[in-house]
MARZA-999264 format. One line per field, with one value per residue (C-alpha): x, y, z; residue number from 1; residue in three letters. Coordinates in steps of 0.5 Angstrom, whole numbers. Layout:
// residues N
x: [X	...]
y: [Y	...]
z: [Z	...]
romar: [NUM	...]
tidren: [ALA	...]
***
This chain:
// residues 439
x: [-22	-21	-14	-12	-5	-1	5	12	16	16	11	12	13	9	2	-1	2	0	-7	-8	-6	-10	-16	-17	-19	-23	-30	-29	-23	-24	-18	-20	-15	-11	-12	-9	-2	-1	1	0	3	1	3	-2	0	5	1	2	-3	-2	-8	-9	-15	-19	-18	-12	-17	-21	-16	-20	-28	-34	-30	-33	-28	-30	-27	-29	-30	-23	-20	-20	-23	-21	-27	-24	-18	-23	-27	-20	-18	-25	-25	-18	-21	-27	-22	-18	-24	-23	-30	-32	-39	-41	-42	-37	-42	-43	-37	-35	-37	-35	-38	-42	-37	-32	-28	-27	-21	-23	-18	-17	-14	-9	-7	-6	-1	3	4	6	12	14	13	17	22	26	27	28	21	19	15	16	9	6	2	-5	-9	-8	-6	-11	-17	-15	-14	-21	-24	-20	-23	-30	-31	-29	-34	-36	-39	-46	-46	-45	-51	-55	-55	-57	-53	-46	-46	-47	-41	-36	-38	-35	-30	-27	-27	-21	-17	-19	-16	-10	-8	-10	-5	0	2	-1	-5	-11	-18	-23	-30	-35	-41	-36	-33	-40	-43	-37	-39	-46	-44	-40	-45	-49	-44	-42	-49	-49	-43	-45	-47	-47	-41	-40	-49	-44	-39	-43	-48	-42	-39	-45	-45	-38	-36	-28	-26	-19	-16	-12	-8	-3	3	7	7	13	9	3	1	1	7	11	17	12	12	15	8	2	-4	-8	-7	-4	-3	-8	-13	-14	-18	-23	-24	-22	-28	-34	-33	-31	-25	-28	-27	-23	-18	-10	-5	0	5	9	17	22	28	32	29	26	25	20	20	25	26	29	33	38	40	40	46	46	52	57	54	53	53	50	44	44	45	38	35	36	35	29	26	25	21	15	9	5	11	16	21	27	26	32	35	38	39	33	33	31	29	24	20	20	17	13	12	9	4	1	0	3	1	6	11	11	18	19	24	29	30	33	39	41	49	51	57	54	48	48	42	41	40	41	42	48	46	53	55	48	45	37	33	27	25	27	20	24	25	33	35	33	37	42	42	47	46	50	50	50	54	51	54	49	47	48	42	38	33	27	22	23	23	17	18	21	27	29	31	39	40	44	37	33	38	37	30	31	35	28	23	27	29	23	19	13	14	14	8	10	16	16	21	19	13	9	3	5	12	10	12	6	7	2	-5	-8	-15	-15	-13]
y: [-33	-26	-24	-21	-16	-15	-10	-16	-11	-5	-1	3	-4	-2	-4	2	0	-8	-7	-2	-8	-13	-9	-9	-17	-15	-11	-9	-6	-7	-2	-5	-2	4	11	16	15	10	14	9	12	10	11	11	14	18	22	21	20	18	16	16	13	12	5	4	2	7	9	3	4	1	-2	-1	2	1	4	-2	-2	-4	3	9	14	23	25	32	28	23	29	33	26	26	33	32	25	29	35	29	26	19	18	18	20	16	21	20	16	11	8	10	7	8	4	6	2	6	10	17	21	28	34	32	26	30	34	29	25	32	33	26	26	33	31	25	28	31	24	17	15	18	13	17	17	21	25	25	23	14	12	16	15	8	8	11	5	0	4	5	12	12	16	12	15	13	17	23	21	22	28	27	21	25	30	25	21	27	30	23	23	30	30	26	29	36	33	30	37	42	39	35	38	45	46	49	45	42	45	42	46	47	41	38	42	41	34	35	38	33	27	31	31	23	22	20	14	12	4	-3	-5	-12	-13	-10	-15	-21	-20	-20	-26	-29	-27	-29	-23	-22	-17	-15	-13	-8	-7	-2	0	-7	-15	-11	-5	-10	-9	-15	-19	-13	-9	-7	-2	1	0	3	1	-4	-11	-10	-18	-21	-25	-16	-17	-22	-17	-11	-12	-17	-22	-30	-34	-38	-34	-36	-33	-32	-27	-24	-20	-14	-14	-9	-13	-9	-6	1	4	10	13	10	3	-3	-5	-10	-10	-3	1	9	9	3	4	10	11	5	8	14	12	7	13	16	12	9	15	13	19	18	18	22	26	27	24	21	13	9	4	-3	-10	-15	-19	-26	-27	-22	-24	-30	-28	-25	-30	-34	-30	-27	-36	-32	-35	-32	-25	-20	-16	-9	-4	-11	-5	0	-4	-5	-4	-6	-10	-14	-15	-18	-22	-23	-29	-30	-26	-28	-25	-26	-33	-36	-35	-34	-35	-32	-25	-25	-21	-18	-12	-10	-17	-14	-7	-12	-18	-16	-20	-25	-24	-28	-24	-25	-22	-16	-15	-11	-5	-8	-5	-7	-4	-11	-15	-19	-26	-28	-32	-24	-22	-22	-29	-26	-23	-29	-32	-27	-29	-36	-35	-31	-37	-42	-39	-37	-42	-38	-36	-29	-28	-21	-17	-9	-7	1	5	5	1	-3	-3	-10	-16	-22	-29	-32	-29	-30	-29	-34	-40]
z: [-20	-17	-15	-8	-10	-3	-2	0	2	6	1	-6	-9	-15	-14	-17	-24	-23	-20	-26	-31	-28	-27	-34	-32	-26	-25	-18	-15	-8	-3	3	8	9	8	3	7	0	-6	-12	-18	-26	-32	-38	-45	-42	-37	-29	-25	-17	-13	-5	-4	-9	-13	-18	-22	-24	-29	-34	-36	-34	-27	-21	-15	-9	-2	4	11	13	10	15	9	9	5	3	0	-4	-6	-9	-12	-15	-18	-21	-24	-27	-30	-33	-36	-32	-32	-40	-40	-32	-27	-21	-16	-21	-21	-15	-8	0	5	10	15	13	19	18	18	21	23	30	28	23	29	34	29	27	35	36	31	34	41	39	35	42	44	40	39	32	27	20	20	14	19	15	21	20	25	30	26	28	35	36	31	36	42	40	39	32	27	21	15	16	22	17	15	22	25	32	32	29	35	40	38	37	43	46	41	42	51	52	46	49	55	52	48	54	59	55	47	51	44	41	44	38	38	38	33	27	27	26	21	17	18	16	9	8	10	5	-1	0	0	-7	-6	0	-1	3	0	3	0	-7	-7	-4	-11	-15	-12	-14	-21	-21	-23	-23	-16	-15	-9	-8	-2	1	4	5	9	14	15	18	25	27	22	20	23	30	33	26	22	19	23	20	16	10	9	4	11	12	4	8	14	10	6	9	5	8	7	2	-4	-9	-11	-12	-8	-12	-8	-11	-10	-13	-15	-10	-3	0	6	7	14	21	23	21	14	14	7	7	3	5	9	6	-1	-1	-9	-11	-7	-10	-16	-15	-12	-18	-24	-20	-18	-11	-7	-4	-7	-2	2	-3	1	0	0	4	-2	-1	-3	-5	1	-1	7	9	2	4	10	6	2	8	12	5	2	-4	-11	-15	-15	-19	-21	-21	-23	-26	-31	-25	-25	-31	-33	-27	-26	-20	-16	-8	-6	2	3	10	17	22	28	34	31	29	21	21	15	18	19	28	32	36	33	37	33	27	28	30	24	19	12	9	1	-6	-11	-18	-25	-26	-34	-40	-42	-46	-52	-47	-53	-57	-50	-51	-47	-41	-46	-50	-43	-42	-39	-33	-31	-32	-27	-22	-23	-23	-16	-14	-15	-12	-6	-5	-8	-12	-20	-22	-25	-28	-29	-30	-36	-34	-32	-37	-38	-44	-41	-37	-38	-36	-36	-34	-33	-24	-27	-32	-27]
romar: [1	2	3	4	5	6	7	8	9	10	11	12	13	14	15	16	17	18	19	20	21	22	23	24	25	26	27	28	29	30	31	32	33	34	35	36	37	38	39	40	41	42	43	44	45	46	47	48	49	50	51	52	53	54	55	56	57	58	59	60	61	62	63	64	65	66	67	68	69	70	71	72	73	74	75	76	77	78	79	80	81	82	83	84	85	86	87	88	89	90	91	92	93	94	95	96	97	98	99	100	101	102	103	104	105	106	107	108	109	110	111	112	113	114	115	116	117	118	119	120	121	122	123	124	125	126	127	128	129	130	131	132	133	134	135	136	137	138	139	140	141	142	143	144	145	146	147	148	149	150	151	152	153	154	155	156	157	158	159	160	161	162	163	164	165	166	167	168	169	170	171	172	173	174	175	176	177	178	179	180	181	182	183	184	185	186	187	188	189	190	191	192	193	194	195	196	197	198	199	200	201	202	203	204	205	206	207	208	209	210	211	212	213	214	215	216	217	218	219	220	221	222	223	224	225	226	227	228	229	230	231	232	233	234	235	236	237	238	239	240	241	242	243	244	245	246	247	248	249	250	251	252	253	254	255	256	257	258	259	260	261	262	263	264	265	266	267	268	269	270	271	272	273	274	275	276	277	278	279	280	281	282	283	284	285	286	287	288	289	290	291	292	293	294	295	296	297	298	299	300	301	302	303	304	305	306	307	308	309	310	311	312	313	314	315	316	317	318	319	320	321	322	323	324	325	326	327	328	329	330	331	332	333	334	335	336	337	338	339	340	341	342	343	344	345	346	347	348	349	350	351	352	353	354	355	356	357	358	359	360	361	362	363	364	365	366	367	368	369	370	371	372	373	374	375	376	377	378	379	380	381	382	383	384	385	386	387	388	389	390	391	392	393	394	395	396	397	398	399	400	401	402	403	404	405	406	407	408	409	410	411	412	413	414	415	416	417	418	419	420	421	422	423	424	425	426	427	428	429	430	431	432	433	434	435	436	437	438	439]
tidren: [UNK	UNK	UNK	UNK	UNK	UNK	UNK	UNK	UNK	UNK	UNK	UNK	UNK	UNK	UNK	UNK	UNK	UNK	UNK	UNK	UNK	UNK	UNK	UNK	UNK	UNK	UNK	UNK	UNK	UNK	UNK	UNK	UNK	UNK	UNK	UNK	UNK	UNK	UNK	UNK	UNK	UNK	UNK	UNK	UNK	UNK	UNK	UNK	UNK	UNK	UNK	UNK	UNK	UNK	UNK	UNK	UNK	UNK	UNK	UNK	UNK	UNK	UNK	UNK	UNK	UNK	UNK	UNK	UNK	UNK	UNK	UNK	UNK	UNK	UNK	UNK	UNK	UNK	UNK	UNK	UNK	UNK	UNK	UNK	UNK	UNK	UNK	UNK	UNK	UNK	UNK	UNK	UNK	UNK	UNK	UNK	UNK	UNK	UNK	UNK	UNK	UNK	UNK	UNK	UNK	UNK	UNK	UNK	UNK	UNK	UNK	UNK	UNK	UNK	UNK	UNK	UNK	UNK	UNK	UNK	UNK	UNK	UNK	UNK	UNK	UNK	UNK	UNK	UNK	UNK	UNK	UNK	UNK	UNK	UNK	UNK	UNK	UNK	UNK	UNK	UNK	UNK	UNK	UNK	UNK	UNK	UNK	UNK	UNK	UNK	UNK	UNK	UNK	UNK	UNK	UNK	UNK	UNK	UNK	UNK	UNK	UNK	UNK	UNK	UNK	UNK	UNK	UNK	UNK	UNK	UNK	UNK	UNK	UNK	UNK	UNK	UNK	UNK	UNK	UNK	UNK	UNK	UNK	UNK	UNK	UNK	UNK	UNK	UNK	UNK	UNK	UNK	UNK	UNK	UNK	UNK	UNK	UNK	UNK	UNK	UNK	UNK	UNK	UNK	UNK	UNK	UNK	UNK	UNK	UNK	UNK	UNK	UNK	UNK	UNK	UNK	UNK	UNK	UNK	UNK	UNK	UNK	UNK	UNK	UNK	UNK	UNK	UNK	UNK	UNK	UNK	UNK	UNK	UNK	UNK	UNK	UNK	UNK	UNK	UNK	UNK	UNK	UNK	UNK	UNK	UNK	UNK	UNK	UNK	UNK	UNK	UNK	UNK	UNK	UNK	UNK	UNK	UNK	UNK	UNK	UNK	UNK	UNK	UNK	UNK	UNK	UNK	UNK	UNK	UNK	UNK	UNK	UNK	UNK	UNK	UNK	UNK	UNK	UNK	UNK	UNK	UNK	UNK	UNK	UNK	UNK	UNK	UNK	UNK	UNK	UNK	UNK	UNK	UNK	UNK	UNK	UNK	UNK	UNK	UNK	UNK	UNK	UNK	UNK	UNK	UNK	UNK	UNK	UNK	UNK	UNK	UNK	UNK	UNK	UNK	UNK	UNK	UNK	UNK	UNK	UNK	UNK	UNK	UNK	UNK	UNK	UNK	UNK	UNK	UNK	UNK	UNK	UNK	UNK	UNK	UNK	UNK	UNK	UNK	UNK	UNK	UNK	UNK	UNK	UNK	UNK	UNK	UNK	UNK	UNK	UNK	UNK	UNK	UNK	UNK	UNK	UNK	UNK	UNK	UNK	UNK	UNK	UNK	UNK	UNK	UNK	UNK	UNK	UNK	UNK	UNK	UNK	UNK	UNK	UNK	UNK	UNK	UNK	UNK	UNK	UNK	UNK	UNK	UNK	UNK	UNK	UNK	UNK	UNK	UNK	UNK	UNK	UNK	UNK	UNK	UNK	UNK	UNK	UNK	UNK	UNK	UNK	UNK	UNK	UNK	UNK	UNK	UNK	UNK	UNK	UNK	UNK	UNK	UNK	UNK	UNK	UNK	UNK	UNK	UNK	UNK	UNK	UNK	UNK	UNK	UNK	UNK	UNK	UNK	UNK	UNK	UNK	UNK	UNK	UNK	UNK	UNK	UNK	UNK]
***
């Protein structure tokens, strides 16, 4: 069986922590969208590592981390995640190309790409149209993969064909950046060089990934999918236009990695037990303003700060809708719970379990955007629960029994088990109940 790990909410669920975990089950962990905009943070033996771009898997041995076709790919951010893996000795005694392997398909994030999405945010800023985006060059490296005029990494390996293809690349942004963000045209001869050397150096990890995984799958060899950002942050099925750039659902493991629909495999979404927000855009359950101390207090205990920007994430109530939602355009196999133990000594807890709009009450996440500005929740109040000694919680039944009913209330509306719930950041501070891989 192989296991497909999907973001239910809107990024930050957790993922990093769960992909760790369940690599140890996998032999290749397989990111097949998105780019160094994710920040998964682990949390082994105390130490704190957060990655970008490179699988969350890499942290366990002998495992195969793969970086598909489906991810735009910044190399200069994949070489510093490789030198501070190796200064950490993630890698034992393998060299780094060993275990890690980027398809030749991947699209490249080069500097006009990071330049055109910081004009953009700043242009938009003076009026009402800024995204949030993480201004690392995703979304445009996106664009020119859509568009035809993309840079791929096997292109860094062909000289000739690598100045063609930036040649056509960089006309109509030179056009773009003369004559309407009035700024510094992009040179053709150091942007190439730049990226012979790094053709150069990539050389080593370069692979036909669909080949690898096809091999593996073959072998029956366990492949994890590792996903990033969230369900609602998807082009297609999130909260457009406020959205990353790719299918961040579980069908963009499929077109993220070459491989076809009949793999077997389960899909586990990653949930918080309240709700977070990084960037603009809609958030119906959202309590910044109502609630501002509860929000604070949330932000606080759960330290809720991106991992790649640093920035402040906007806090809210769980809102049992969207993960319904979420539920259903992913075909999610099980839930996993995190961040219960942030709760902890709260008097209540409020859950969303509808939306009333006017005079109706929806149980679906609108696709019109300005409905969704507009929804307000309507909300369970449930009793909250105690602290508890989470070092001797080993079972689903030592858990307080106001949170296994919260729990209950989360299957049963969204009609999937959770399959593992997270009592801290640790590694070991994880509770699983039952195993994807052994199904």
């Amino acid at each position: 069986m192989n296991v497909i790990v999907i973001g239910a909410q809107w990024g930050d669920e957790g993922k990093g922590k769960v992909v760790d975990i369940y690599s140890a089950k996998a032999e290749y962990i397989v990111r097949y969208q998105g780019g160094n905009n994710a920040g998964h943070t682990l949390v082994v033996n105390g130490k704190k590592t957060i990655l970008h771009l490179i699988p969350s898997g890499i942290l366990h041995p002998g495992k195969v981390c793969i970086i598909a076709n489906g991810v735009v790919f910044d190399p200069t951010v994949f070489f510093e995640e490789v030198e501070s893996l190796h200064q950490s000795k993630a890698f034992g005694t393998a060299l780094p190309n060993e275990v890690i392997r980027v398809s030749e398909r991947a699209h490249v994030i080069l500097p006009y790409h990071r330049t055109l999405d910081r004009l953009r945010e700043e242009y938009a800023a003076k009026g009402a149209g800024k995204i949030g985006t993480t201004v690392r060059g995703i979304g445009p490296a996106y664009e020119d993969k859509a568009a035809r005029r993309g840079i791929q990494v096997i292109d860094l390996l062909r000289p000739e064909l690598l100045r063609t293809k930036l040649e056509r690349a960089i006309e109509e942004k030179n056009i773009l950046l003369k004559h309407h963000f009035k700024a510094p045209l992009i040179e053709l001869n150091p942007l190439y060089e730049e990226g012979l050397k790094l053709g150069e150096k990539l050389k080593p990890f370069v692979s036909n990934v669909r080949a690898l995984l096809q091999e593996a799958l073959r072998g029956q060899r366990p492949i994890l999918f590792e996903g990033a950002q969230g369900t609602l942050l998807d082009v297609d099925h999130g909260t457009y236009p406020y959205v990353t750039s790719s299918n961040t659902v579980a069908g963009g493991a499929m077109t993220g990695s070459g491989l076809g629909l009949n793999i077997k495999a389960k899909v586990i979404g990653i949930s918080k037990a309240y709700t977070t927000r990084v960037g603009t855009g809609p958030f119906p359950t959202e309590i910044e303003k109502t609630e501002k101390e509860t929000a604070e207090r949330i932000r606080s205990v759960g330290a809720e700060f991106g991992a790649t920007t640093g920035r402040p994430r906007r806090t809210g109530w769980l809102d049992l809708v969207a993960l319904k939602y979420a539920v259903e355009v992913n075909g999610l196999d099980g839930i996993a719970l995190m961040k219960a133990d942030v709760l902890n000594g709260f008097d209540f807890i409020k859950v969303c379990t509808a939306y009333r709009l006017g005079g109706t009450t929806l149980y679906d996440l609108p696709s019109s955007i300005e409905d969704l500005e507009r929804v307000e929740p309507a909300y369970e109040v449930i009793p909250g629960w105690l602290s508890y000694d989470q070092s001797q919680t080993k079972h689903r039944e030592d858990l307080p029994s106001e949170l296994r009913d919260y729990m209950r209330m989360i299957e049963d509306y969204l009609g999937v088990p959770i399959v593992l719930m997270s009592t801290g950041p640790g590694r070991d501070e994880t509770l699983i109940f039952s195993d994807p891989f052994g199904q």
